[in-house]
C-alpha positions as CSV (number, residue, x, y, z in Angstrom):
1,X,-12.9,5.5,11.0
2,X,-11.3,5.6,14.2
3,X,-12.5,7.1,17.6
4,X,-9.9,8.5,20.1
5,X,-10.8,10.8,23.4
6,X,-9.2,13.7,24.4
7,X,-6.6,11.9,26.5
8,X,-6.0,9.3,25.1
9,X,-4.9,11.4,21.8
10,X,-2.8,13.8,23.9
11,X,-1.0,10.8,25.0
12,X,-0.2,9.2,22.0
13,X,-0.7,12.3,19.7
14,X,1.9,10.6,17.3
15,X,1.0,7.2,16.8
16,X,-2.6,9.1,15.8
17,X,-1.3,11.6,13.5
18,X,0.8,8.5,11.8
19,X,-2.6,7.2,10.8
20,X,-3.7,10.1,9.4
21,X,-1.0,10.4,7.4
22,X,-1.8,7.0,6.0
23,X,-5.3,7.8,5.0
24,X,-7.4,7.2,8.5
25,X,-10.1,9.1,9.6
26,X,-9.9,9.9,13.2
27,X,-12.8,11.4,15.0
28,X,-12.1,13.0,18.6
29,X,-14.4,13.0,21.4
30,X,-15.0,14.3,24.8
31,X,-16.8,12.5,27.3
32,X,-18.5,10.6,24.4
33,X,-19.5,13.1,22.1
34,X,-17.8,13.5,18.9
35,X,-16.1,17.2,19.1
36,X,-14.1,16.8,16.0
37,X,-12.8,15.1,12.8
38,X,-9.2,14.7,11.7
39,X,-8.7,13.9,8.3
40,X,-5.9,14.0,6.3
41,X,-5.3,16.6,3.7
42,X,-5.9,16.2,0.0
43,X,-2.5,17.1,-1.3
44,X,-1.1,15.3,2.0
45,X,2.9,14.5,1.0
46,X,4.3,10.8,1.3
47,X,3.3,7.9,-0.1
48,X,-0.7,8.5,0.0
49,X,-0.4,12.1,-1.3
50,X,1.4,11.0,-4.1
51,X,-0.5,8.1,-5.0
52,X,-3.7,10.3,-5.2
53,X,-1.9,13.0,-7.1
54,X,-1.1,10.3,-9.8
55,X,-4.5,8.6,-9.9
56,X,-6.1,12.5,-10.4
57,X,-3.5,12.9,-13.6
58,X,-4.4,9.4,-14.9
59,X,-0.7,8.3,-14.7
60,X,-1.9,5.2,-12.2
61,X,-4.6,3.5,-12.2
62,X,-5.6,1.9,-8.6
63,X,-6.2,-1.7,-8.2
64,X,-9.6,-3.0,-8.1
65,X,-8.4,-5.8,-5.2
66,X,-6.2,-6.8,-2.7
67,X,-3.0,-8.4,-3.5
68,X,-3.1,-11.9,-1.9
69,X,-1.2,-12.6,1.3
70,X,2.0,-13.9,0.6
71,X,2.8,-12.7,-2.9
72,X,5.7,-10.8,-2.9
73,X,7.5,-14.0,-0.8
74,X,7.2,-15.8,-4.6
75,X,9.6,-16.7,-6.9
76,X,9.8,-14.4,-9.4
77,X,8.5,-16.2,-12.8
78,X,8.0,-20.1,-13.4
79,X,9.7,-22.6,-11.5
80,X,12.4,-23.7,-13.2
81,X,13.0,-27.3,-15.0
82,X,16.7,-27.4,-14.4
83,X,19.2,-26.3,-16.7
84,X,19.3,-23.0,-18.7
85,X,18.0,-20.7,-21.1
86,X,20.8,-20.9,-23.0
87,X,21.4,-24.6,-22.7
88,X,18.0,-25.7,-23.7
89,X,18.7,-23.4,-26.9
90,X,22.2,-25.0,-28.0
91,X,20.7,-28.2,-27.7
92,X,17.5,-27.0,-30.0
93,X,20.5,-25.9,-32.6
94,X,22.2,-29.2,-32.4
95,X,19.0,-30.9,-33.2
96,X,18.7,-28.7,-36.4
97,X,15.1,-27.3,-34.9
């Protein structure tokens, strides 16, 4: 949960509200005392809203931990041997296997 004064949010209102809209709890306060929360709403639209929406109707199920750093730069599937698919099976044929 973040913690943002008066002016400092009435200066970058925007950036703020971006991270509400992401899912951060932002609490407001004025000359050090907490005046306020700003959270963002349950049926919030984007990505977040939607994502909840779908967990509550058991369409998606969330992930229990983080994807590692790094994992979408991958290869997608094994590394490969050299040649192909479809060479590997002619040559299977031709052996009679």
């Amino acid at each position: 949960m973040k913690t943002a004064g008066v002016a400092e949010l009435k200066s970058r209102l925007s950036r703020y509200l971006d991270e509400v809209r992401a899912g951060e709890e932002l609490v407001i306060t004025d000359r050090g005392v907490p005046i306020a929360r700003v959270v963002p709403l349950e049926g919030a639209s984007g990505v977040e809203g939607r994502r909840r929406r779908l967990i509550r109707a058991g369409l998606l199920q969330p992930s229990r931990r983080r994807i590692p750093a790094g994992f979408f730069g991958r290869p997608a599937g094994p590394a490969s041997a050299g040649g192909s698919v479809l060479e590997a099976l002619i040559q299977e044929r031709r052996e009679g296997r």
